[in-house]
TIMARMI-581170 format. One record per residue (C-alpha): residue number from 1; residue in one letter; chain; x negated, y negated, z. Coordinates in steps of 0.02 Angstrom, whole numbers. Layout:
BEGIN
+-----+-----+-------+--------+--------+--------+
|   n | res | chain |      X |      Y |      Z |
+-----+-----+-------+--------+--------+--------+
| NUM |   A |     A |      X |      Y |      Z |
...
+-----+-----+-------+--------+--------+--------+
//
This chain:
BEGIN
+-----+-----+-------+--------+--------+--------+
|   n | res | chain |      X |      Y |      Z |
+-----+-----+-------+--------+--------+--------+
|   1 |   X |     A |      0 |      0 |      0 |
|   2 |   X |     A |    -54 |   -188 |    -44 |
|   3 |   X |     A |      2 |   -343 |     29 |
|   4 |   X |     A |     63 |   -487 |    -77 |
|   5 |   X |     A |    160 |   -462 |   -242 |
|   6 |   X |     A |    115 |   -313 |   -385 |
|   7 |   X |     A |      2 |   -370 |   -526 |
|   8 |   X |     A |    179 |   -372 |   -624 |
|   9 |   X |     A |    249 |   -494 |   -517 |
|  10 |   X |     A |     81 |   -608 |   -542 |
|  11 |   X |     A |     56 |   -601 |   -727 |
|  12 |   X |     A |    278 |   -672 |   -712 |
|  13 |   X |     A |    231 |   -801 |   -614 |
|  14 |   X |     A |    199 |   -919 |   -776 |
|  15 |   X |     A |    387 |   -908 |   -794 |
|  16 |   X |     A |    407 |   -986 |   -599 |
|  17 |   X |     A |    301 |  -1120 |   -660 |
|  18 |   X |     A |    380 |  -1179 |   -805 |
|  19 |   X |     A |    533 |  -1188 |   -722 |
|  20 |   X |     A |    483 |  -1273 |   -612 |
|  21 |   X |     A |    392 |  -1386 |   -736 |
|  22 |   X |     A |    537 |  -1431 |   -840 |
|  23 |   X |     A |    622 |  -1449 |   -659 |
|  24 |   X |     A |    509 |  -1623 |   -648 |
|  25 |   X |     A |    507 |  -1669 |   -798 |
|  26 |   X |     A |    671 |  -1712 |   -807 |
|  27 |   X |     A |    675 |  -1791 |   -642 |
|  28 |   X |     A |    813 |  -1649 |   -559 |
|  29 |   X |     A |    750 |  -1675 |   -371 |
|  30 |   X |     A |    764 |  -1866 |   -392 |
|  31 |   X |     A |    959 |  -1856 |   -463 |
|  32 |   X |     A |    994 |  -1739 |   -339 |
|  33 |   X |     A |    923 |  -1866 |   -194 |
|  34 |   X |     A |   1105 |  -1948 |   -180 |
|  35 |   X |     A |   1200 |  -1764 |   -150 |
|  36 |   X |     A |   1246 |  -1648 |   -240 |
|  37 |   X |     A |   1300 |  -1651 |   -434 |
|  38 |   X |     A |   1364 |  -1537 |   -565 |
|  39 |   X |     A |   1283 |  -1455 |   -682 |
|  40 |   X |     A |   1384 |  -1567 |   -813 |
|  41 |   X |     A |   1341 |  -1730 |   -717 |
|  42 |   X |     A |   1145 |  -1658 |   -719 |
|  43 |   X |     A |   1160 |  -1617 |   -911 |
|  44 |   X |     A |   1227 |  -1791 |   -947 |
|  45 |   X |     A |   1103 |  -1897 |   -823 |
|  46 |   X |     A |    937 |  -1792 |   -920 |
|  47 |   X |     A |   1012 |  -1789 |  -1079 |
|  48 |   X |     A |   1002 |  -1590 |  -1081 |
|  49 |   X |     A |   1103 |  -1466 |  -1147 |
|  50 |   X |     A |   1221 |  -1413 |  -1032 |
|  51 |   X |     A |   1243 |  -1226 |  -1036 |
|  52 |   X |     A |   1058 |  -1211 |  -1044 |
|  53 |   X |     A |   1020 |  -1326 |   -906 |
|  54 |   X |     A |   1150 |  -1240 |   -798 |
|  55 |   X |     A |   1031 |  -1076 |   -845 |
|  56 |   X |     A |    885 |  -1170 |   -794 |
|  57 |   X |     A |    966 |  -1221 |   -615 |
|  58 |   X |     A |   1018 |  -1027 |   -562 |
|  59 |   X |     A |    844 |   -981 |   -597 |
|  60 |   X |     A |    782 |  -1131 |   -503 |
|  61 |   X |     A |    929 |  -1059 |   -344 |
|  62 |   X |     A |    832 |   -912 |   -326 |
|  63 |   X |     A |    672 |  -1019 |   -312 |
|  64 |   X |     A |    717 |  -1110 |   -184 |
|  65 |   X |     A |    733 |  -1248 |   -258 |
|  66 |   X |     A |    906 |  -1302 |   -253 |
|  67 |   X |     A |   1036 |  -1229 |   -178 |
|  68 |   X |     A |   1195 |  -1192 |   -257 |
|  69 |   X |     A |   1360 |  -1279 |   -171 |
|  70 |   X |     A |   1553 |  -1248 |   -201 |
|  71 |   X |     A |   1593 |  -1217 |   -396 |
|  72 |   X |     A |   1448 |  -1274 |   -497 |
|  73 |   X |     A |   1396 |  -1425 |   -396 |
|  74 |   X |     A |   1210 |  -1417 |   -362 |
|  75 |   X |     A |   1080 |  -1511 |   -209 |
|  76 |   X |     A |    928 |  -1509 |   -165 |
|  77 |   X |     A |    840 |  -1375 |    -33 |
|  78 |   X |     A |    715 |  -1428 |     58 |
|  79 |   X |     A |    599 |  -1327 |    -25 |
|  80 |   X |     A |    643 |  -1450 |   -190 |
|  81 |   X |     A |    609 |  -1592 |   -101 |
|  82 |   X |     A |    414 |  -1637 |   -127 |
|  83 |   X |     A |    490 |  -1630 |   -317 |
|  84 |   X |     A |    566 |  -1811 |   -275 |
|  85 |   X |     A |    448 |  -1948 |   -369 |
|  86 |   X |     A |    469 |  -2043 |   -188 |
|  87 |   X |     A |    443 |  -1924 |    -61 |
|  88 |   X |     A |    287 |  -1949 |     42 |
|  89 |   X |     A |    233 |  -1764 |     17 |
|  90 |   X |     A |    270 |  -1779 |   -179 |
|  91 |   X |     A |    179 |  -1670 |   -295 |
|  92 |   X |     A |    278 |  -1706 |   -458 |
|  93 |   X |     A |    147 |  -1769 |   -543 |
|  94 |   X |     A |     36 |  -1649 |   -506 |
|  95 |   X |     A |    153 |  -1504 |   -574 |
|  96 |   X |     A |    181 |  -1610 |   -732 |
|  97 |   X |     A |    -16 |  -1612 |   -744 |
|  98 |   X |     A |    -32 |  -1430 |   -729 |
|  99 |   X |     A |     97 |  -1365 |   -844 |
| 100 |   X |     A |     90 |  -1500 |   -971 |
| 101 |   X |     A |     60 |  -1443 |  -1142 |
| 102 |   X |     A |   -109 |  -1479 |  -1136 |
| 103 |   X |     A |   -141 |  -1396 |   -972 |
| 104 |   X |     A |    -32 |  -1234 |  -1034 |
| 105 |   X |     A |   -136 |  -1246 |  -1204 |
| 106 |   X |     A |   -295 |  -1247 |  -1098 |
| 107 |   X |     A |   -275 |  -1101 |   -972 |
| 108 |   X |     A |   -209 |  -1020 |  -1126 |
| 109 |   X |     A |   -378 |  -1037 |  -1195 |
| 110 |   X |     A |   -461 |   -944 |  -1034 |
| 111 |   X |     A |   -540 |   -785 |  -1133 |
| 112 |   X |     A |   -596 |   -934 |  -1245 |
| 113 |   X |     A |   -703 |  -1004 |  -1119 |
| 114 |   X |     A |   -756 |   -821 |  -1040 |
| 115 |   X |     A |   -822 |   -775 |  -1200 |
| 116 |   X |     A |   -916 |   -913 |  -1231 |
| 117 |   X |     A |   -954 |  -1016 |  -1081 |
| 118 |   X |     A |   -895 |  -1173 |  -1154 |
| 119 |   X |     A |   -762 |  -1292 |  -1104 |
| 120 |   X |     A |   -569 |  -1210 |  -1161 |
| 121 |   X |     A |   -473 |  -1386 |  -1133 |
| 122 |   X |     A |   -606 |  -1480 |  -1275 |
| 123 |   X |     A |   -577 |  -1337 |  -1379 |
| 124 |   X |     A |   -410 |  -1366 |  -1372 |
| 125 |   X |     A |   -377 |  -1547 |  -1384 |
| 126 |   X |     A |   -562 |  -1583 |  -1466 |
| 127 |   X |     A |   -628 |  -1685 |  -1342 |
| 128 |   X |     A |   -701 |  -1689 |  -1157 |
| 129 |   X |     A |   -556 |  -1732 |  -1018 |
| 130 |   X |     A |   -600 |  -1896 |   -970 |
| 131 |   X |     A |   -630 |  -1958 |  -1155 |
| 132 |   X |     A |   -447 |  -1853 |  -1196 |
| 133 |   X |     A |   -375 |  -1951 |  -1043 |
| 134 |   X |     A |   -437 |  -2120 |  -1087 |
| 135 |   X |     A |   -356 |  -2077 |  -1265 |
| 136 |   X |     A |   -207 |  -2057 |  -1184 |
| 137 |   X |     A |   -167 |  -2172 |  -1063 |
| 138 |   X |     A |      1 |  -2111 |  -1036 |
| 139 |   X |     A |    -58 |  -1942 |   -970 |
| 140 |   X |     A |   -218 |  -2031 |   -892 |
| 141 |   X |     A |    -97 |  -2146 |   -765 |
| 142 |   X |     A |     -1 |  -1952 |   -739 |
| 143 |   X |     A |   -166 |  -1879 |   -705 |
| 144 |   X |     A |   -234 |  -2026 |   -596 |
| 145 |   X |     A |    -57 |  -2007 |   -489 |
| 146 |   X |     A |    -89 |  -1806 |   -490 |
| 147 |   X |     A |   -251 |  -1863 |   -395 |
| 148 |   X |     A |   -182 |  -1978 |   -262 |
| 149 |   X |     A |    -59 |  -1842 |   -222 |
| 150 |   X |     A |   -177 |  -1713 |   -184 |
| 151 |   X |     A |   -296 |  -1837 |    -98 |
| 152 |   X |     A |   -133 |  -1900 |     28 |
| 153 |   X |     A |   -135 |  -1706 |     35 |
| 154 |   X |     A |   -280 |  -1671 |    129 |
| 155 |   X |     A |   -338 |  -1840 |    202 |
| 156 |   X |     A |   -241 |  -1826 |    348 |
| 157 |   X |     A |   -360 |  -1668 |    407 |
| 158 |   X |     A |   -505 |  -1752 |    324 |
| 159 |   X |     A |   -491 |  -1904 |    431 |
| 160 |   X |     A |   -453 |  -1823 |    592 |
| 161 |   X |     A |   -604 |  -1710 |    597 |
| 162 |   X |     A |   -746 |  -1806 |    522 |
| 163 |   X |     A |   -817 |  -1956 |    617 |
| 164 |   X |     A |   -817 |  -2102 |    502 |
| 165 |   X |     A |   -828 |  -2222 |    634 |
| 166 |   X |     A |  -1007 |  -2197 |    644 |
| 167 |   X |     A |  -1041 |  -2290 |    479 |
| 168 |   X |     A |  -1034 |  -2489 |    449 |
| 169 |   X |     A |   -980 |  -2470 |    246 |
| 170 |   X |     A |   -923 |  -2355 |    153 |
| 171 |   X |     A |   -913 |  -2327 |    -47 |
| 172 |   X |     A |   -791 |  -2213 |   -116 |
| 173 |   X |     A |   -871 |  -2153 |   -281 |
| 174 |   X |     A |   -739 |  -2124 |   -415 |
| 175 |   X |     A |   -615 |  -2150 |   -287 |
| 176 |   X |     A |   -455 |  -2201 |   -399 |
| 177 |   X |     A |   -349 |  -2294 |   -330 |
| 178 |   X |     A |   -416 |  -2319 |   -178 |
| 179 |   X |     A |   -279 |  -2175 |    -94 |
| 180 |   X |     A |   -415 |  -2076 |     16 |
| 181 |   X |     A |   -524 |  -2258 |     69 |
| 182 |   X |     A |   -374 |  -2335 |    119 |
| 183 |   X |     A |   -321 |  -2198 |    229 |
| 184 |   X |     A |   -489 |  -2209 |    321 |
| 185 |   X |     A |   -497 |  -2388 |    353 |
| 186 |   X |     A |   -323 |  -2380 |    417 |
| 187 |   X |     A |   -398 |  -2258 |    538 |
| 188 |   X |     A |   -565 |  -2339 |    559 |
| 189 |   X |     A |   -528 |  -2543 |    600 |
| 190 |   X |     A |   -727 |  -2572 |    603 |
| 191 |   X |     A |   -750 |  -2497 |    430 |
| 192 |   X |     A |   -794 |  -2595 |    297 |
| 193 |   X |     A |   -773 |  -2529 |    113 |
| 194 |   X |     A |   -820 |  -2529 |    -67 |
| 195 |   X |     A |   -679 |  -2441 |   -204 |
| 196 |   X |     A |   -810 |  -2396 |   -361 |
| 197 |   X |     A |   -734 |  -2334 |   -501 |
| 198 |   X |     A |   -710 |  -2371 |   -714 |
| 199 |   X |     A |   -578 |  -2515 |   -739 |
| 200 |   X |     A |   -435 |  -2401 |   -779 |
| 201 |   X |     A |   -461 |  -2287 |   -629 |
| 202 |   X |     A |   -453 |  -2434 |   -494 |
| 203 |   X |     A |   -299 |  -2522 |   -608 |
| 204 |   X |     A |   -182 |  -2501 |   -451 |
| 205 |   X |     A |   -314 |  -2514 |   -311 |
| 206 |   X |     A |   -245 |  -2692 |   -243 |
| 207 |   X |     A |    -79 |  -2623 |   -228 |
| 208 |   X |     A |   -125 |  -2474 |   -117 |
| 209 |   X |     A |   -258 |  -2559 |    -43 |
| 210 |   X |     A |   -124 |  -2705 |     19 |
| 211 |   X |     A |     19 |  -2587 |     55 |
| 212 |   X |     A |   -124 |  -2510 |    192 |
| 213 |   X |     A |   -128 |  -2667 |    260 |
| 214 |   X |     A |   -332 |  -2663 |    233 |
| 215 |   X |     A |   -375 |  -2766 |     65 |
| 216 |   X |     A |   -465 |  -2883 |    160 |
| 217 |   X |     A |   -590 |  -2746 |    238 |
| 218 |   X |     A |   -612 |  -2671 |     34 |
| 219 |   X |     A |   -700 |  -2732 |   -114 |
| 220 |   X |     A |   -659 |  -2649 |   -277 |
| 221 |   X |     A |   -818 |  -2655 |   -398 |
| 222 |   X |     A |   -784 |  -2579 |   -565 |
| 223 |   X |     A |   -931 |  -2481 |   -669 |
| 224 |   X |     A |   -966 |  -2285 |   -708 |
| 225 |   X |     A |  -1066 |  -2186 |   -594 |
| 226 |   X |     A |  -1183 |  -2103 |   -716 |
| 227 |   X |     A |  -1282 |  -2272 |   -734 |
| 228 |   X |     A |  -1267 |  -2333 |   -546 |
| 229 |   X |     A |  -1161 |  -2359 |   -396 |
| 230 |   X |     A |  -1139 |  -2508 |   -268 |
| 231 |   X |     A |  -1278 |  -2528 |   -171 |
| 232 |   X |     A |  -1341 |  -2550 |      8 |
| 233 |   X |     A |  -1196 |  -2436 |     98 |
| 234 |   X |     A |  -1220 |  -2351 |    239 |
| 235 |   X |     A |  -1114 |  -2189 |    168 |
| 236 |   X |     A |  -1065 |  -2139 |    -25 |
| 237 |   X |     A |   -895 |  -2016 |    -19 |
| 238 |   X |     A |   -859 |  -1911 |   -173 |
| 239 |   X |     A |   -696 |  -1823 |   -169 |
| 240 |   X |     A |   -673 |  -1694 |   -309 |
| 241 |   X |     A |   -796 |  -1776 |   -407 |
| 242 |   X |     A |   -953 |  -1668 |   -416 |
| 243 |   X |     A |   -839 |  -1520 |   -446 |
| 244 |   X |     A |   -813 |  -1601 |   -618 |
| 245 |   X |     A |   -966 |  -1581 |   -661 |
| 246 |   X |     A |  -1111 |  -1459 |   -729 |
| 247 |   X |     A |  -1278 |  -1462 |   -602 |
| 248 |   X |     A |  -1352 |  -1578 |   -731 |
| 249 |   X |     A |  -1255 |  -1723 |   -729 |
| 250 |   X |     A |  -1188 |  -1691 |   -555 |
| 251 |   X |     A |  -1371 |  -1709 |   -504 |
| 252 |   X |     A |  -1380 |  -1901 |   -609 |
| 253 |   X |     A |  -1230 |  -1953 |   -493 |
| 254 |   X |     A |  -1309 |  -1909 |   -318 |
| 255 |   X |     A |  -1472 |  -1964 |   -369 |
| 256 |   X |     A |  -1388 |  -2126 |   -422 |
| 257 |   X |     A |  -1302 |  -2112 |   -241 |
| 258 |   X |     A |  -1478 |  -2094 |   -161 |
| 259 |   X |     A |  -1549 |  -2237 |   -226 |
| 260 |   X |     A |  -1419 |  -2362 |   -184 |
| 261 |   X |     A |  -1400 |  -2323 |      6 |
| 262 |   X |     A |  -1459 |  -2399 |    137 |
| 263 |   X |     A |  -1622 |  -2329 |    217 |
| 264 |   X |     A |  -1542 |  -2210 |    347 |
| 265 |   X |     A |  -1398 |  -2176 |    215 |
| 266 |   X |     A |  -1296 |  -2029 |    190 |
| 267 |   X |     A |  -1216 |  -1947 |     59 |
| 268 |   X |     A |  -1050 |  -1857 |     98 |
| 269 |   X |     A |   -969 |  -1734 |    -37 |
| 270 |   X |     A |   -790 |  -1680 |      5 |
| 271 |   X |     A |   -747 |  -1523 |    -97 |
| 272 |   X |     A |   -705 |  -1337 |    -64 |
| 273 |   X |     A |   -846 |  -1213 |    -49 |
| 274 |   X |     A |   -862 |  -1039 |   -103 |
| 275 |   X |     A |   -908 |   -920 |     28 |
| 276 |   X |     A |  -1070 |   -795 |    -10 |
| 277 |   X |     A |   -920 |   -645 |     18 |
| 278 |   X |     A |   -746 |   -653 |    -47 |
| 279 |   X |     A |   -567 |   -633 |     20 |
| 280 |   X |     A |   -396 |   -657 |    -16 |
| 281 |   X |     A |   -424 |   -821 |     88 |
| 282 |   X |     A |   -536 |   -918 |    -38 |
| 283 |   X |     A |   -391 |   -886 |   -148 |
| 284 |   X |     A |   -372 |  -1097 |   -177 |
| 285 |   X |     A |   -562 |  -1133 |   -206 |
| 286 |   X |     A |   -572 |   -976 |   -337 |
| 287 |   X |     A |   -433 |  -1041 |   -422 |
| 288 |   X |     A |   -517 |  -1216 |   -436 |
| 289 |   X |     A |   -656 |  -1164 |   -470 |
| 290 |   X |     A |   -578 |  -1064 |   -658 |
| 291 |   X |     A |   -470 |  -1233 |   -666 |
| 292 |   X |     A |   -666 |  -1323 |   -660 |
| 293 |   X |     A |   -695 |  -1218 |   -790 |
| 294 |   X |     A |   -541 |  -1205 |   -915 |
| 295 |   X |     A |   -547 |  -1427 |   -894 |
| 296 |   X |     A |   -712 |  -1490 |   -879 |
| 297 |   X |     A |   -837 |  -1378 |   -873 |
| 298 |   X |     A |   -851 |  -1393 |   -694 |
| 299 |   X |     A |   -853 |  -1276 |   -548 |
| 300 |   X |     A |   -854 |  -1258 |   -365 |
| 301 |   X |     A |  -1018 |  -1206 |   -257 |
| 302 |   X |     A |  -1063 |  -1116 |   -117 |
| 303 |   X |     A |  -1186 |  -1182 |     23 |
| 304 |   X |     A |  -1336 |  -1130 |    -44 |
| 305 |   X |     A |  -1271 |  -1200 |   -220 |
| 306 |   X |     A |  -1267 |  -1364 |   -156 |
| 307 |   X |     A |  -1434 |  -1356 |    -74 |
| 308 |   X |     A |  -1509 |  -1354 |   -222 |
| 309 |   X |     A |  -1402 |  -1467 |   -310 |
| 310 |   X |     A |  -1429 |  -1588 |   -171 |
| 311 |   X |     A |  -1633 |  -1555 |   -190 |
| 312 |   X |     A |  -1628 |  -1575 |   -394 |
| 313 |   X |     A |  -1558 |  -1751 |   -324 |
| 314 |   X |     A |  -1689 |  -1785 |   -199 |
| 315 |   X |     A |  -1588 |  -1761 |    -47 |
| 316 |   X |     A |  -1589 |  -1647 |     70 |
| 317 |   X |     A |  -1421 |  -1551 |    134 |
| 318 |   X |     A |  -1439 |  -1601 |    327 |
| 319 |   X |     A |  -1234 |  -1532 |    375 |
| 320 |   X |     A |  -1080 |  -1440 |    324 |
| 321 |   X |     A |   -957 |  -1504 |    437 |
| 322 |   X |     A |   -756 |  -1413 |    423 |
| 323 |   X |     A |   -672 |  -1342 |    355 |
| 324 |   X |     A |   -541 |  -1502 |    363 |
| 325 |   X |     A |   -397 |  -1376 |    278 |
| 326 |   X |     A |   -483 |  -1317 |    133 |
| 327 |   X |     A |   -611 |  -1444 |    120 |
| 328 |   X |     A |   -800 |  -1460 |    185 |
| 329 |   X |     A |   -891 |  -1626 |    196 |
| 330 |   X |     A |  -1064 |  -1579 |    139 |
| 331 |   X |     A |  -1176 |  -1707 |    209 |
| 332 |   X |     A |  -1345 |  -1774 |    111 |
| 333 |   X |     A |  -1469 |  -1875 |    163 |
| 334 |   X |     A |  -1636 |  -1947 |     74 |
| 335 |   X |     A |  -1774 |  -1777 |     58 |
| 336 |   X |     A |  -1916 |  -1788 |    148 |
| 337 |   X |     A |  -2026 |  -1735 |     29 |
| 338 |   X |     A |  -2008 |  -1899 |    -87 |
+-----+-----+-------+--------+--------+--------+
//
């Protein structure tokens, strides 16, 4: 006997997440935030077909999704709920990042990248992410608002089990719009801190920055973190940045990280870490690390991994401090040998 569901019931799992796909994309959690509608009232307020759609809601009944009132009037479960655009645990634009067409197109491309080691998402759209992103600045804003929905995700363990009270500055390299460094000077009043990303990754940073309440604590510098970063800080945070990134170039962005800090600086990489030995648990940073793969040619590392990625830097991995949920802060500082 195994645990868990049969191989079968794995490989049908795409089927769950289109539903639940086509669930967001037409907005069903955020009609169904007033009380419950009919399937007719749905059909006309999506402009779907109306048999069909009533199809779609059964199946999304025996998710969990919604739950099925008197006659065919529909609401929302509580499961549904973080399917709301508004609600503060929202990941609707992260499901409409995963199982757009490009990202379907992409993981439908895995063998692609097995095979060959390269990149399955440029084979499939022709280009690297970032450039296909910047092409597409529709799906870029959906992607940036994928990323502040994971960040709100985990910051809240993040922030209450690393000290970042001991630092005077902060820079949050490639840090969006601002979602994670505004959560951590809300919690830190003597921080001070720098938002450093392109222009069209910080293009909402004053509003989240002011809705915190700390926009007068923040600077927001614009410029791309393969030529240089902000310097003088006394820390550099990368969230789910060097996971984008092959050992090569991740290497350019902490060097460029260890020359700009202060003398005493550290360096502090938030990402998931593979274990040397395997279980079921390390489920989430296995599947990141394929989704590394299949997108940008990334991965995720284990500890000894990022020792040497920190030394091809010319730092020196001083601490591995968590896990804060599923995340490690991996802690550099300037090598002693340079």
């Amino acid at each position: 006997m195994t645990d868990g569901p049969s191989l079968l019931d794995t490989v049908l799992g795409l089927a769950p997440a289109q539903i639940i796909h086509v669930a967001a994309r037409l907005g069903l959690a955020d009609h169904l935030a007033g009380g419950p509608k009919t399937g007719a009232e749905l059909a006309t307020a999506t402009g779907s077909h109306g048999p069909s759609l009533h199809r779609l809601l059964r199946a999304l009944v025996c998710l969990g999704v919604v739950t099925q009132a008197d006659g065919d009037r529909f609401a929302l479960a509580p499961r549904g709920m973080p399917l709301r655009s508004d609600a503060p645990d929202s990941i609707r634009s992260l499901v409409l990042l995963y199982c757009s067409e490009r990202g379907w197109r992409s993981w439908g491309a895995l063998e692609y990248g097995i095979r060959t080691g390269k990149v399955p998402a440029e084979h499939v759209t022709g280009m690297p992410a970032f450039e296909y992103f910047a092409a597409h600045p529709e799906l870029g804003a959906e992607f940036n608002a994928a990323m502040a929905e994971f960040t709100r995700s985990i910051a809240p363990a993040v922030i209450g089990g690393y000290d970042f009270a001991r630092f005077g500055t902060l820079v949050d390299v490639g840090g969006g719009n601002g979602t994670l460094l505004a959560a951590i000077l809300s919690a830190v009043p003597s921080l001070r801190g720098v938002l450093f990303d392109l222009p069209h990754g910080v293009e909402h940073a004053a509003a989240t920055l002011a809705k915190a309440g700390v926009a007068g604590r923040c600077e927001v510098v614009t410029g791309d973190f393969f030529d240089s970063v902000p310097p003088g800080a006394d820390a550099y945070l990368l969230k789910s940045i060097v996971h984008d990134w092959d050992d090569e170039r991740s290497a350019v962005i902490l060097r460029n990280c260890r020359t700009a800090m202060a003398d005493g600086g550290v360096v502090l990489v938030l990402e998931r870490m593979l274990p040397d030995r395997l279980s079921p648990a390390n489920t989430g940073a296995v599947l990141s690390d394929l989704n590394m793969l299949v997108f940008t040619g990334g991965r995720e590392r284990t500890e000894a991994q990022y020792r040497a990625l920190y030394a091809a830097a010319g730092l020196e991995l001083a601490e591995v401090a968590g896990p804060f949920g599923d995340y490690f802060v991996i802690v550099g500082t300037r090598s002693s040998t340079e």
